[in-house]
Structures are given as structure tokens and as C-alpha cells.
C-alpha positions in Angstrom: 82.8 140.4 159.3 79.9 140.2 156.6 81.4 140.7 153.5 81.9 137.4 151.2 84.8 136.0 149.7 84.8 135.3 145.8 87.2 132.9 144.3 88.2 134.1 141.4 90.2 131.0 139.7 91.3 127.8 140.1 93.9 125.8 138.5 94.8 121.9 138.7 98.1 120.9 138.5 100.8 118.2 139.5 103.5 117.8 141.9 107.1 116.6 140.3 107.8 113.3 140.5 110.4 112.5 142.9 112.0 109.4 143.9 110.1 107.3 146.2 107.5 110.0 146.8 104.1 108.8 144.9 102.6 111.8 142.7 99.3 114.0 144.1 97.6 116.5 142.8 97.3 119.7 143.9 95.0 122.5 143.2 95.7 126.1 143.3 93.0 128.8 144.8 92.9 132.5 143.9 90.1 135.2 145.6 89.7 138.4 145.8 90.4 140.4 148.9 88.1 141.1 151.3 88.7 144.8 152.3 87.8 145.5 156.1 90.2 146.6 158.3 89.5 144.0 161.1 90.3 140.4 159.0 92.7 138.0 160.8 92.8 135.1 158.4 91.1 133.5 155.5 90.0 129.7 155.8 90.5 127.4 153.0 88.2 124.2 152.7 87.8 121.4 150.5 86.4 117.6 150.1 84.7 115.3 148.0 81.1 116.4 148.5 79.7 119.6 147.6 79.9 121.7 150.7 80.8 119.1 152.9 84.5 119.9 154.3 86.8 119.2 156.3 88.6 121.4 159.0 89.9 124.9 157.7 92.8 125.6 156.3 94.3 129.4 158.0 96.1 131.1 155.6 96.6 134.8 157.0 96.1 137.4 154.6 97.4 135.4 151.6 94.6 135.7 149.0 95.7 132.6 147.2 97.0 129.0 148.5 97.7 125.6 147.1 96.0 122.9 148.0 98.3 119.8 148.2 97.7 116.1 148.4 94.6 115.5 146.3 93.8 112.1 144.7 94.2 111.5 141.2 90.9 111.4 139.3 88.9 112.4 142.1 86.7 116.0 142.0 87.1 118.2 144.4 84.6 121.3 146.1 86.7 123.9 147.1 85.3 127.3 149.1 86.5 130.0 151.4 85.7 132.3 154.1 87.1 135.1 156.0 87.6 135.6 160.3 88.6 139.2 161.6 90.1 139.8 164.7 87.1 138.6 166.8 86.9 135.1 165.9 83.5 136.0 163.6 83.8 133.9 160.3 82.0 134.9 157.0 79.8 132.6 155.4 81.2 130.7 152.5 82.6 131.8 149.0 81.0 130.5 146.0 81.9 126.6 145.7 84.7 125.8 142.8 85.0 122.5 141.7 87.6 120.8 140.0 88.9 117.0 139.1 92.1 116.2 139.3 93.4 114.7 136.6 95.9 111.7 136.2 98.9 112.1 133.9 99.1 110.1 130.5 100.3 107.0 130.9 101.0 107.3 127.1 103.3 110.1 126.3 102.6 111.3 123.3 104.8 111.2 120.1 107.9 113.4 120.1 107.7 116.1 117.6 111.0 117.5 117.1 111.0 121.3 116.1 113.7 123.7 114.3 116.0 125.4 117.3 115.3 128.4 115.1 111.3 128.2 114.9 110.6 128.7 117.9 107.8 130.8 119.0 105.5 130.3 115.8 102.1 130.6 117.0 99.5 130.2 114.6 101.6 127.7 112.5 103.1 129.7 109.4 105.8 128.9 109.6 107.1 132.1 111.0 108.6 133.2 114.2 106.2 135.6 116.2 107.0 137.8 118.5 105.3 138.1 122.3 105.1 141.7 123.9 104.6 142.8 127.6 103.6 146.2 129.2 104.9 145.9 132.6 102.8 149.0 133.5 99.5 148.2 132.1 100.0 144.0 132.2 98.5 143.9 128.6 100.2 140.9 126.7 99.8 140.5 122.6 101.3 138.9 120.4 102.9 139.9 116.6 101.8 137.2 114.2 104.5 137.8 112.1 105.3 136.9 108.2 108.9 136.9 107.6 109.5 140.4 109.0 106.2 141.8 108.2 103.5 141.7 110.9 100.5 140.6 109.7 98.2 141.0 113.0 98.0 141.5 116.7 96.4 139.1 119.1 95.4 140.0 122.8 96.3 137.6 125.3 95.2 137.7 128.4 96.0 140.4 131.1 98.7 139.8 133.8 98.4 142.9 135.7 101.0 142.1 138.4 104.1 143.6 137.5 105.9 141.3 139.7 105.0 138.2 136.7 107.0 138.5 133.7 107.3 136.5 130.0 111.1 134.8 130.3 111.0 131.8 127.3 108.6 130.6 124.7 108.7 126.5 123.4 106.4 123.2 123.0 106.2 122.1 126.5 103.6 119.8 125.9 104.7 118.6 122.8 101.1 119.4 121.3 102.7 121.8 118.1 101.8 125.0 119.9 104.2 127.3 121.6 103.9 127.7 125.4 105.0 130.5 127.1 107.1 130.5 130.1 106.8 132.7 133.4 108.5 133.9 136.5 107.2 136.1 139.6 110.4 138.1 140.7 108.4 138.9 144.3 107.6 135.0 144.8 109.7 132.9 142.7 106.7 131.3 141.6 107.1 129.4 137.9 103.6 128.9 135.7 103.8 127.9 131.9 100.4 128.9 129.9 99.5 126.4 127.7 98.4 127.6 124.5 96.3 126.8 121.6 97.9 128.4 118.6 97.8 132.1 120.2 95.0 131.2 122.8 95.9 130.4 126.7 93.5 127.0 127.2 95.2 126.2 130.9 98.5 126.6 132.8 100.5 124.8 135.0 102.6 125.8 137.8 106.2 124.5 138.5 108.5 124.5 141.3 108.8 127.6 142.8 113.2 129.1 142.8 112.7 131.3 145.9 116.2 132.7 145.1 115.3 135.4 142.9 119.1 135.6 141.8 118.2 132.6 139.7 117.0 134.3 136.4 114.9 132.6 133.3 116.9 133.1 130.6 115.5 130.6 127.9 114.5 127.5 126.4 115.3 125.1 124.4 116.0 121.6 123.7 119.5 121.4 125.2 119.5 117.1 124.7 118.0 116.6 121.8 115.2 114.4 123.2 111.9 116.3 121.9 111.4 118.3 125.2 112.2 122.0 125.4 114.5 122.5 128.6 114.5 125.8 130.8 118.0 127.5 130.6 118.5 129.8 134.3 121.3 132.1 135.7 121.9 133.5 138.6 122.5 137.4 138.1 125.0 137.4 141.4 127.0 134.4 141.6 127.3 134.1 137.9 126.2 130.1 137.8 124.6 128.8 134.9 122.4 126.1 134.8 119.2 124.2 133.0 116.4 122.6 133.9 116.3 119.3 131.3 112.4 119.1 131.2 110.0 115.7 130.7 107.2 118.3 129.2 106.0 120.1 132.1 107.9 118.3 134.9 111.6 118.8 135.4 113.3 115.6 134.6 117.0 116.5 136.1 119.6 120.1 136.5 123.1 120.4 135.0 125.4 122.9 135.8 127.0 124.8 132.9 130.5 126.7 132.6 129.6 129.6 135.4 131.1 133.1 134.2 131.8 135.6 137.5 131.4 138.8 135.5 127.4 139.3 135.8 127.7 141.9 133.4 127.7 139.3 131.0 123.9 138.4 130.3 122.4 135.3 128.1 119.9 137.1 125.8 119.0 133.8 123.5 119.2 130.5 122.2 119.7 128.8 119.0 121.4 126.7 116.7 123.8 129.4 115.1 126.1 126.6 113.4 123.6 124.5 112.5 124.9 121.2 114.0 121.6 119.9 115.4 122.8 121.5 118.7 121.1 124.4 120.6 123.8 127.4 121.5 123.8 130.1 123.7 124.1 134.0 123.1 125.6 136.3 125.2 125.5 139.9 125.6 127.9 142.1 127.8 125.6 144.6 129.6 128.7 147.4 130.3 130.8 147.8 127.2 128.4 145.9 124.5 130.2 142.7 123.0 128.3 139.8 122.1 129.4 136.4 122.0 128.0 133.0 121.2 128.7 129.5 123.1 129.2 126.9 120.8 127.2 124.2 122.7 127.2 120.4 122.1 124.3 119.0 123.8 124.6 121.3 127.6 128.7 120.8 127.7 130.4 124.5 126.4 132.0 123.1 123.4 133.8 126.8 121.6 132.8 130.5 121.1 132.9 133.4 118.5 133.0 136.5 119.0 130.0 138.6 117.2 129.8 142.4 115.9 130.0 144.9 119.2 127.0 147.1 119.8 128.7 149.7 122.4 125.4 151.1 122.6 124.2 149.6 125.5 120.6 151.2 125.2 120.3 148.1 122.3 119.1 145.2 124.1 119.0 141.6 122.4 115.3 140.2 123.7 115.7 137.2 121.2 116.7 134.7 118.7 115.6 132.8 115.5 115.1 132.2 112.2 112.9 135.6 111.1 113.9 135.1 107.1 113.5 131.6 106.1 117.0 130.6 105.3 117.7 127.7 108.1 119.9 130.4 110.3 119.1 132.2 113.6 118.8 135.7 113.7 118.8 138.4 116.2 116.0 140.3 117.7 117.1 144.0 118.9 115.3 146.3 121.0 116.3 150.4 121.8 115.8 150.8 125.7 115.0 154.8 125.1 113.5 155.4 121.3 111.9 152.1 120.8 112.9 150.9 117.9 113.3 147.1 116.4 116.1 146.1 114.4 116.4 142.5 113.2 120.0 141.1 112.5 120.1 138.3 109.4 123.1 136.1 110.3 124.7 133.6 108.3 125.4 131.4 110.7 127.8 132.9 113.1 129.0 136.2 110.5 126.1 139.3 110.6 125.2 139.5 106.8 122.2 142.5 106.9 120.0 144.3 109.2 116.3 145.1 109.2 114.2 148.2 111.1 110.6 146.4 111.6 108.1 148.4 113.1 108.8 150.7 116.1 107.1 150.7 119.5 107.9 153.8 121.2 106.4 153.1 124.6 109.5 151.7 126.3 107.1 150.1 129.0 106.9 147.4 125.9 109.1 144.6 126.0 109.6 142.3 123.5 110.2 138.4 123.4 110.4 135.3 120.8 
């Protein structure tokens, strides 16, 4: 066993705050694989002093772990090595190091944000629109003006297809939209943090090991400045969201389950312009389209939109794309690719739009 191990990335991030449980840091370890046929196990180690550890950590053939437990405000040296089937151990990785930083005690000021501007990311006022290739893992997004878009922006590769983009919002309640994902292999949850349309950090959440569960959206469900994480589960036909403290999950409430899991939620947004954040539904099978009524997270009415039988035209979001105050629709063609926007006036569809087509069907799209 001679080859070295390289870590590749590390990422700091918190545990939630539970009752009568006292909040650690944790740290999250990524390498690259070493590729002979006899390895057994990587070891993990860490301590306070550059290369001075304490026992290893086996973790099999996992090429990432997290590292729990960690003091606030301390740094930490972090390494790794690999042992085949012998018992030989490699020499260490490189050494990553990393402080662990204490939460505010100071939250900052709640900035409260249109349920209809939503994903704007370089601040004109706009709604942009986020794209995936699930093939390639290339991520961009439209910096859009009105319906008009005005540039593309790389962001960084995510070549597993197992991660995908669910929900855009302020997390962090810093004026820049976030973006929200979910491994459907791992149930694993990381928001990227994002400076206008730049990823500066990301932070992991709980993992949902139930891959039933389904990101759906978010949104600020209670009106308290925080966006929330709306889920459901794609079998038993629960519903359910995550009320959010920024990045930490403050507490769940069950929604109004519906059985038929034809029925999928394909946005959010205030559509009746009540100061409350609804819910939109399309119906998978035959194509109708309906929108909750919400009032705060209790089902409060609905209304039945225009049917789409077409069931090629997927909904991949919601918001306001023409300036008037009301949420619009964002419609995607599973086979030719094109974009169709849907101008609303408030719950009635008053117009439609074609923006620019992307034929590759490996793109998806998201706001």
C-alpha cells in the first residue's frame, strides 16, 4: 500500500441544536480514492496540533466522513491514510486545517423579501433562473431581466448525479439567494451559500434517509424572516415543512397529506397576495393544476388553474418574472425543450411568454 491519500475538501459546519444536548462542531472530510485492489479501510485523524493525532478513525471504503464533536473556536489538523488487506498503512495525506467557528450570538436583522422575488441573484430586481445537467453536473445560472436573459454565470460543478438543485431562498438572511440540495442515493442535505451568483461556503443539514421524502421548495411559511424547506413524500403522500432559524431547523408541521402521488407540488408563492406564501400543484397523470390557498402552514382554500393535458410540460417554478406584484409560472417541455412563462393575475392566467429554448432535455431548470 504506497499510494497517498489527497483530501480534496473540507467543510465546517454545525450540529442542530437540540434540547438539552449542548452544540459541537463538526467538520466534514472529502479525498480522493485510492485505486489498488488490496485497500481494507481508510483512517481518519484529527487534533489540535499539526500532525499530532489521536487514534484512527476506520471508515471502510467511504471516501468521505464527518467528523463530530469538535470544540467551538478551536482549529483543527485533519489527515488521512489508507490500510489494504495486510494491515500495511500509507503514510499520511496532506494535513487540512480548519477552525471551527461559533455561531452569532447576535442574529442578524431580519430582512423580509417579496414571496415572489425569490431567486434574484445579482440584485436587479429580477428573478433568475438556476439550470442543471444531470449528465455533465455543469450548474449556471440565467441572470435574467424581466424575461430577457441578460447573461450566464458558471457555478461550480456537481458531477454526481445522485445531488440535485430542489429550492432557492435567503437562508442566511445576508440578501443573497442560497441554493438548496438533496442526494437521492444518501439523503444527505447541503445549502451553498452564495455571494450574489458566487458559492463562498456551504453547510450541511440533517440528513432524511427516507428518500420518499422529496424537496419540494422554500419559502417563508410563518412570516418570521426565515425561508422554511417545504418536503413530500412521493409514496405515502404526507406533506410537511421544515420551519427554519436560517440554516438550522427550528421545528416540523405536518400539512393536509393528499394520497394520490400523482399530484406533485411544483412551487410556491403568494398568488393572492395576502402576505401568505401558497402552494402549487400539478397533477402528473391527466395535467390539472391547482393552487392551496395557505394562511401561514394551515390549508386555508384552493382554485383550480388552466389544465395543461400535456403532461410533457412540467412546472419547475414560480415568481414574479414581469414586475407587477404577482407570481408567475415557469414551464418546461420534457421532449423539445422549450420555456414558456405564464403571467398570472393573481390566481386567473392573463398571457404567456416563449423565452429562450434549451433543447438538451438533460437541462433542468429551477427559480
Amino acid at each position: 500500500m504506497r499510494q497517498r491519500i489527497h483530501i480534496i475538501s473540507l467543510m465546517s459546519l454545525f450540529g442542530l441544536i437540540l434540547p438539552s444536548i449542548v452544540l459541537a462542531g463538526s467538520a466534514n472530510l472529502r479525498w480522493r480514492a485510492n485505486n489498488e485492489p488490496d485497500l481494507a479501510t481508510y483512517n481518519v485523524y484529527y487534533g489540535a496540533s499539526p500532525r499530532s493525532y489521536g487514534n484512527p478513525i476506520p471508515v471502510g471504503n467511504s471516501t468521505s466522513y464527518e467528523v463530530d464533536g469538535l470544540a467551538d473556536g478551536q482549529t483543527y489538523y485533519f489527515a488521512v491514510t489508507a490500510v489494504d488487506t495486510s494491515g500495511n498503512e500509507s503514510g499520511f495525506s496532506n494535513e487540512v486545517q480548519e477552525m471551527i467557528e461559533a455561531p452569532d450570538q447576535q442574529p442578524p436583522p431580519v430582512t423580509t423579501l417579496s414571496h415572489n422575488l425569490k431567486a434574484d441573484f445579482d440584485g436587479n430586481g429580477w428573478n433568475d433562473i438556476v439550470w442543471r445537467h444531470q449528465s455533465t453536473g455543469r450548474d449556471v445560472i440565467w441572470v435574467m431581466d424581466g424575461t430577457q436573459r441578460s447573461t450566464l454565470i458558471d457555478l461550480p460543478y456537481v458531477t454526481e448525479p445522485e445531488w440535485r438543485m430542489e429550492a432557492t431562498g435567503d437562508f442566511d438572511q445576508d440578501g443573497h439567494t442560497d441554493i438548496v440540495w438533496r442526494n437521492y442515493a444518501t439523503g444527505s442535505i447541503t445549502i451553498w451559500k452564495m455571494d450574489r451568483t458566487r458559492r463562498v461556503s456551504y453547510r450541511m443539514l440533517a440528513p432524511v434517509r427516507d428518500l420518499a421524502w422529496a424537496i419540494c421548495g422554500a419559502a417563508d411559511f410563518n412570516n418570521d424572516g426565515h425561508t422554511d424547506i417545504l418536503w413530500r413524500n412521493t409514496e405515502t403522500g404526507q406533506n410537511r415543512v421544515w420551519l427554519m432559524n436560517q440554516m438550522a431547523l427550528s421545528q416540523m408541521i405536518d400539512l393536509n397529506s393528499v394520497a394520490d402521488v400523482n399530484w406533485d407540488i411544483v412551487g410556491t408563492g403568494d398568488f393572492d397576495r395576502d402576505g401568505n406564501c401558497d402552494i402549487l400543484w400539478r397533477n402528473s397523470r391527466d395535467g390539472r393544476n391547482y393552487i392551496w390557498h395557505m394562511n401561514g402552514t394551515a390549508y386555508r382554500s384552493h382554485v383550480r388553474l388552466l389544465e395543461v393535458a400535456d403532461t410533457n410540460w412540467r412546472i419547475t417554478g414560480s415568481g414574479d418574472f414581469d414586475g407587477d406584484g404577482d407570481c408567475d409560472i415557469l414551464w418546461r417541455h420534457a421532449q423539445n425543450g422549450n420555456n414558456v412563462i405564464w403571467f398570472l393575475n393573481a390566481t386567473t392566467y392573463s398571457s404567456h411568454i416563449y423565452i429562450e429554448a434549451v433543447q438538451d432535455t438533460n437541462w433542468g431548470s429551477l427559480i
